[in-house]
C-alpha positions as CSV (number, residue, x, y, z in Angstrom):
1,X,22.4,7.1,-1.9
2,X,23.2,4.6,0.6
3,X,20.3,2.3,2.0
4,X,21.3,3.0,5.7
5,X,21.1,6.9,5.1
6,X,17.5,6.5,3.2
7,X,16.3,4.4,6.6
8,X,17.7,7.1,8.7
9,X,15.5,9.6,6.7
10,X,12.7,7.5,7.4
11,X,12.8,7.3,11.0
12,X,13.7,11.2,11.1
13,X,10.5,11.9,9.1
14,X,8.6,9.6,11.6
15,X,9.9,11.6,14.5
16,X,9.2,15.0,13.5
17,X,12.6,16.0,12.6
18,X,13.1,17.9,9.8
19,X,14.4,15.8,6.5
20,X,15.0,16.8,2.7
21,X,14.6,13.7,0.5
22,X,17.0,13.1,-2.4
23,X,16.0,11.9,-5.4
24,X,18.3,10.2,-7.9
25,X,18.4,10.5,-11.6
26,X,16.4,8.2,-13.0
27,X,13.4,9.4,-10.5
28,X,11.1,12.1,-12.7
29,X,10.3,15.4,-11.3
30,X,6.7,14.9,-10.4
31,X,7.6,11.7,-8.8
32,X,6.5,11.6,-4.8
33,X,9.9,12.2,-3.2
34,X,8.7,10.9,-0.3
35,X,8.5,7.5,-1.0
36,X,12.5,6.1,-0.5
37,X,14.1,3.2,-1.8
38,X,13.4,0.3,0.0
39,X,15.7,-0.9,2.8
40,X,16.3,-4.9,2.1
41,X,17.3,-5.0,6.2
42,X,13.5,-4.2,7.3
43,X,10.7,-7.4,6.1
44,X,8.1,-5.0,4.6
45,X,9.4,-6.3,1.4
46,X,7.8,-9.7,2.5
47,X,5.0,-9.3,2.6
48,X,4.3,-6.8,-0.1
49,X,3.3,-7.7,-3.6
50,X,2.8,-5.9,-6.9
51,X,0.1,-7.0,-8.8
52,X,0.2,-7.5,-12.2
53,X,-1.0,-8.2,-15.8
54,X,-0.9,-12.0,-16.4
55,X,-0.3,-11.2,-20.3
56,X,2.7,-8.3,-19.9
57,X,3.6,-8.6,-16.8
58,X,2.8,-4.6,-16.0
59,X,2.2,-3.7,-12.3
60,X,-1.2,-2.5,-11.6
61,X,-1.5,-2.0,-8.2
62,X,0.3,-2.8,-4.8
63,X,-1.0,-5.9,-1.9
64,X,-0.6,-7.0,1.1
65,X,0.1,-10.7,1.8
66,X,-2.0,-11.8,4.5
67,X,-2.0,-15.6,4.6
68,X,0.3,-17.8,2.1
69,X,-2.3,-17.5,-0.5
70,X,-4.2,-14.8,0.5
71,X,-3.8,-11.4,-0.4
72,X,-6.0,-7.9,0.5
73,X,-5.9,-4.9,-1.7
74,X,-7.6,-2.1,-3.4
75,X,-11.2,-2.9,-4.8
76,X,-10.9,-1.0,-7.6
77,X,-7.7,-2.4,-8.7
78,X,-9.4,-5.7,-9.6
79,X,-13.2,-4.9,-10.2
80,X,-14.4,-5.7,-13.4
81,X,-11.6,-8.0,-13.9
82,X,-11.0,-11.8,-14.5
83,X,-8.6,-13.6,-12.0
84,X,-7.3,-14.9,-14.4
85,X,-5.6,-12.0,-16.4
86,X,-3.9,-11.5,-12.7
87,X,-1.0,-12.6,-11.5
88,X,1.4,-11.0,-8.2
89,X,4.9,-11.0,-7.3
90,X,5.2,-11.3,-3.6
91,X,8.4,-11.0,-1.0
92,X,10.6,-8.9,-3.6
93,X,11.8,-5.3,-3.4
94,X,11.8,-5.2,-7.2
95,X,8.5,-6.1,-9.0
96,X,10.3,-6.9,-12.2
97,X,12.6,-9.7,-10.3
98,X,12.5,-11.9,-6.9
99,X,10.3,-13.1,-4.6
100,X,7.6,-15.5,-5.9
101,X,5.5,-14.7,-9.2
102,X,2.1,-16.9,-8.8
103,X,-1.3,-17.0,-10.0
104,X,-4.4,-15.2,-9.1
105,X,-7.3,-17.8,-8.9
106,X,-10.4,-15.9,-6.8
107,X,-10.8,-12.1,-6.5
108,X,-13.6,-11.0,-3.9
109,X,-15.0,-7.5,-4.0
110,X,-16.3,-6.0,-0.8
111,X,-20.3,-5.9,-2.3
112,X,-20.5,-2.4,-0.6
113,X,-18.1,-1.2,-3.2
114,X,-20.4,-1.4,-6.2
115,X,-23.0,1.1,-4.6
116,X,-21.0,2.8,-2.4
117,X,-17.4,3.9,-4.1
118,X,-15.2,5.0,-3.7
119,X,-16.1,4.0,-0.1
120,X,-15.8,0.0,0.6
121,X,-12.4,-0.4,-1.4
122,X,-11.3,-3.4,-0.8
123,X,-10.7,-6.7,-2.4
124,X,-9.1,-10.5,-1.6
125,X,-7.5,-11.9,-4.1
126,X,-6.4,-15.5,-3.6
127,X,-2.8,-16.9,-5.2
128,X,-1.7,-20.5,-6.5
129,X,0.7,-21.6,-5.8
130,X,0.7,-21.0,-2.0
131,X,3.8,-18.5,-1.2
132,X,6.2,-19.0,1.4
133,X,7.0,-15.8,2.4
134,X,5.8,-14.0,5.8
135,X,2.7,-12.6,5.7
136,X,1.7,-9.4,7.7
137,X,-0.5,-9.7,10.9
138,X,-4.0,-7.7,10.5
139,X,-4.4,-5.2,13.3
140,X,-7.3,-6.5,15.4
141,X,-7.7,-2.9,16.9
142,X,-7.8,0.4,14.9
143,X,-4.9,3.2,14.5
144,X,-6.1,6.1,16.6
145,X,-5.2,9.5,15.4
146,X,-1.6,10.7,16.3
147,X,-0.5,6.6,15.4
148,X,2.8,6.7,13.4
149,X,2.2,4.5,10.0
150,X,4.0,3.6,7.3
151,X,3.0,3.2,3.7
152,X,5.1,0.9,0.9
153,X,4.3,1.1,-2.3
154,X,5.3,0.8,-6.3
155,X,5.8,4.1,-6.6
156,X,4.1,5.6,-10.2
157,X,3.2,9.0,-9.8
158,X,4.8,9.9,-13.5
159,X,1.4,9.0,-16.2
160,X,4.1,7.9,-17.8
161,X,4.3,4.1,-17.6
162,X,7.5,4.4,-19.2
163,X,9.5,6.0,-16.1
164,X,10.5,2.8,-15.2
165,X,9.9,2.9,-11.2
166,X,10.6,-0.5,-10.1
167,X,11.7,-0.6,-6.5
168,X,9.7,-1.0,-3.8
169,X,9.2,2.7,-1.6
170,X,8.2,3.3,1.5
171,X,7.3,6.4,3.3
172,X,6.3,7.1,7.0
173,X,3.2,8.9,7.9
174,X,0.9,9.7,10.4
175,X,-2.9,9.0,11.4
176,X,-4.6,12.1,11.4
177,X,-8.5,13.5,11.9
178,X,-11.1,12.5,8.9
179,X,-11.6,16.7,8.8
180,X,-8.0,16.5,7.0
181,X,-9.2,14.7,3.8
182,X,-11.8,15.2,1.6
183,X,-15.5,14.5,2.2
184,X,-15.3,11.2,0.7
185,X,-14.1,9.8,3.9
186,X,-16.3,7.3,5.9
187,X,-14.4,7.6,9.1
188,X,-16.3,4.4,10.5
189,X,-14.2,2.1,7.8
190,X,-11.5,4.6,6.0
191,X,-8.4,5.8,7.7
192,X,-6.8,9.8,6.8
193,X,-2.8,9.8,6.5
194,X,-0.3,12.4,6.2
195,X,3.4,13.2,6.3
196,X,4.2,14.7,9.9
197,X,6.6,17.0,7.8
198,X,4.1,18.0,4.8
199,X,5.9,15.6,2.5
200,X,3.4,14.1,0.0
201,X,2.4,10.2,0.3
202,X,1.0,7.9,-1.7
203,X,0.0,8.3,-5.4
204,X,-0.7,6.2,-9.0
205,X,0.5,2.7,-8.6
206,X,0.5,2.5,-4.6
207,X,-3.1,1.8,-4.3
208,X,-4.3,-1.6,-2.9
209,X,-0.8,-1.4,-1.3
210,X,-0.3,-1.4,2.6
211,X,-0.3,0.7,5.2
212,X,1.3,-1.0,8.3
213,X,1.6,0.2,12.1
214,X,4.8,-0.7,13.8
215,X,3.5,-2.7,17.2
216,X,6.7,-3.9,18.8
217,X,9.3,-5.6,16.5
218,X,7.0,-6.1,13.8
219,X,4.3,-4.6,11.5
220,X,0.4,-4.8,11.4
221,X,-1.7,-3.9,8.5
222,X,-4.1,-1.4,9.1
223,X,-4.8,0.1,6.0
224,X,-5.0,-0.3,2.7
225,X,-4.4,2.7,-0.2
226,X,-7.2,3.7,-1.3
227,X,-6.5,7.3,-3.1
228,X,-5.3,10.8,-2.6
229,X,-6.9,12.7,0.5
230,X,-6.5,16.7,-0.5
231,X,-8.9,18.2,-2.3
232,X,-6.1,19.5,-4.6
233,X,-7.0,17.2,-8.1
234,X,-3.1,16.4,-8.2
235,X,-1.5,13.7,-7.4
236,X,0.1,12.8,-4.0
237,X,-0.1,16.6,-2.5
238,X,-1.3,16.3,0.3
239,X,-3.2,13.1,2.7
240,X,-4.1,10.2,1.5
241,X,-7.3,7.9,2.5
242,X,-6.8,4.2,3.3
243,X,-9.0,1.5,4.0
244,X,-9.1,0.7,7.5
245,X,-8.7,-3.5,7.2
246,X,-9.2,-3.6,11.4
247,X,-12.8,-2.7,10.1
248,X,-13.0,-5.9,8.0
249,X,-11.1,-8.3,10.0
250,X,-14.7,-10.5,10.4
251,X,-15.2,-10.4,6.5
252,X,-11.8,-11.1,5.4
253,X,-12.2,-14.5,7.6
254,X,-15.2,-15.6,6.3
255,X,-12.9,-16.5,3.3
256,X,-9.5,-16.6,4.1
257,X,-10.2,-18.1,7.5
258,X,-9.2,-17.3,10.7
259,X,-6.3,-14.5,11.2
């Protein structure tokens, strides 16, 4: 399937319009169909990164570059874990190749996260060396409900780590009301997502990954993936509940500096 015709599906979905999502061969049957190979003309590729396992290189969870060596992701992606067993490919649509690979050196924990998770998921991690790739802008205001979103991701619905999903996928979505996800939700610092056309959204290997807000000619990060939304205990059925990163603009600074 041609690139142009998967970003045509995209925009279709974002629009209302109704779209049926092929999957190739080498995609498993319970992987989220929603999520589309990633167009290399768009920049979301830039600045998302796949963090990893220093010792195999096995992606663990998605990021958002937010400063050359700054990036924010999912809390419980990196609690309980030593910086340096980290690593994170950043500014490649394939996590196995391109981009930069670099170093995690500092991982910082949102302290709320400890007593109150799953609410409070979210994490910095800072990166040596410094990348040179364009990081994304943080939203200074909030995505009201009805904003049209887009989540990217590395794609690993299958348990499977063997599937073999490698390229980046993106899938465009909608803000909706807290009452649409489950009662997890803290609507003062969470954000609920769905698929205007009921497609599923994001699942295993997307969270810590970003969920951007097209303002313009270019993306802001509002959210990051946090985890599924429905009540239904599988995977990627339904919404999905993000960590509103508008919300922690003023703590993100106090170490990665001004924004």
């Amino acid at each position: 399937m041609r690139t142009r015709f998967l970003f045509v599906s995209l925009l279709s979905a974002v629009l209302g319009l109704t779209v049926t999502a092929g999957a190739t061969a080498a995609t498993p049957p319970d992987q989220v169909r929603a999520l589309h190979t990633h167009d290399d003309s768009r920049t979301t590729s830039s600045f998302t990164a796949s963090l990893q396992h220093r010792a195999n290189n096995e992606h663990h969870c998605g990021a958002s570059l937010i400063k050359p060596d700054w990036l924010v992701t999912a809390a419980h992606c990196v609690v309980g874990r030593r910086a340096e067993d980290l690593q994170a490919r950043v500014g490649s649509g394939d996590r196995t190749r391109g981009g930069t690979l670099t170093h995690v050196t500092r991982v910082v924990v949102d302290p709320r996260y400890q007593d109150a998770r799953p609410n409070g998921d979210i994490a910095l991690v800072q990166v040596s060396p410094r990348v040179e790739h364009t990081p994304v802008r943080v939203a200074r205001t909030g995505a009201p409900a009805g904003a049209r979103t887009r989540e990217v991701g590395w794609e690993a619905a299958c348990p499977d780590p063997a599937c073999g999903i490698t390229v980046l996928r993106e899938v465009d979505t909608a803000v909706t009301t807290p009452n649409r996800c489950d009662d997890s939700l803290d609507a003062s610092t969470e954000i609920c997502a769905l698929n205007p056309t009921g497609v599923p959204t994001a699942c295993r290997g997307d969270t810590g990954g970003p969920q951007v807000r097209p303002i313009g000619a270019r993306w802001e990060l509002v959210g990051t993936t946090s985890r599924r939304g429905a009540r239904d205990p599988a995977c990627a059925t339904g919404t999905s509940i993000h960590t509103n990163v508008t919300a922690y603009r003023a703590w993100i600074e106090q170490y990665a500096g001004p924004l």
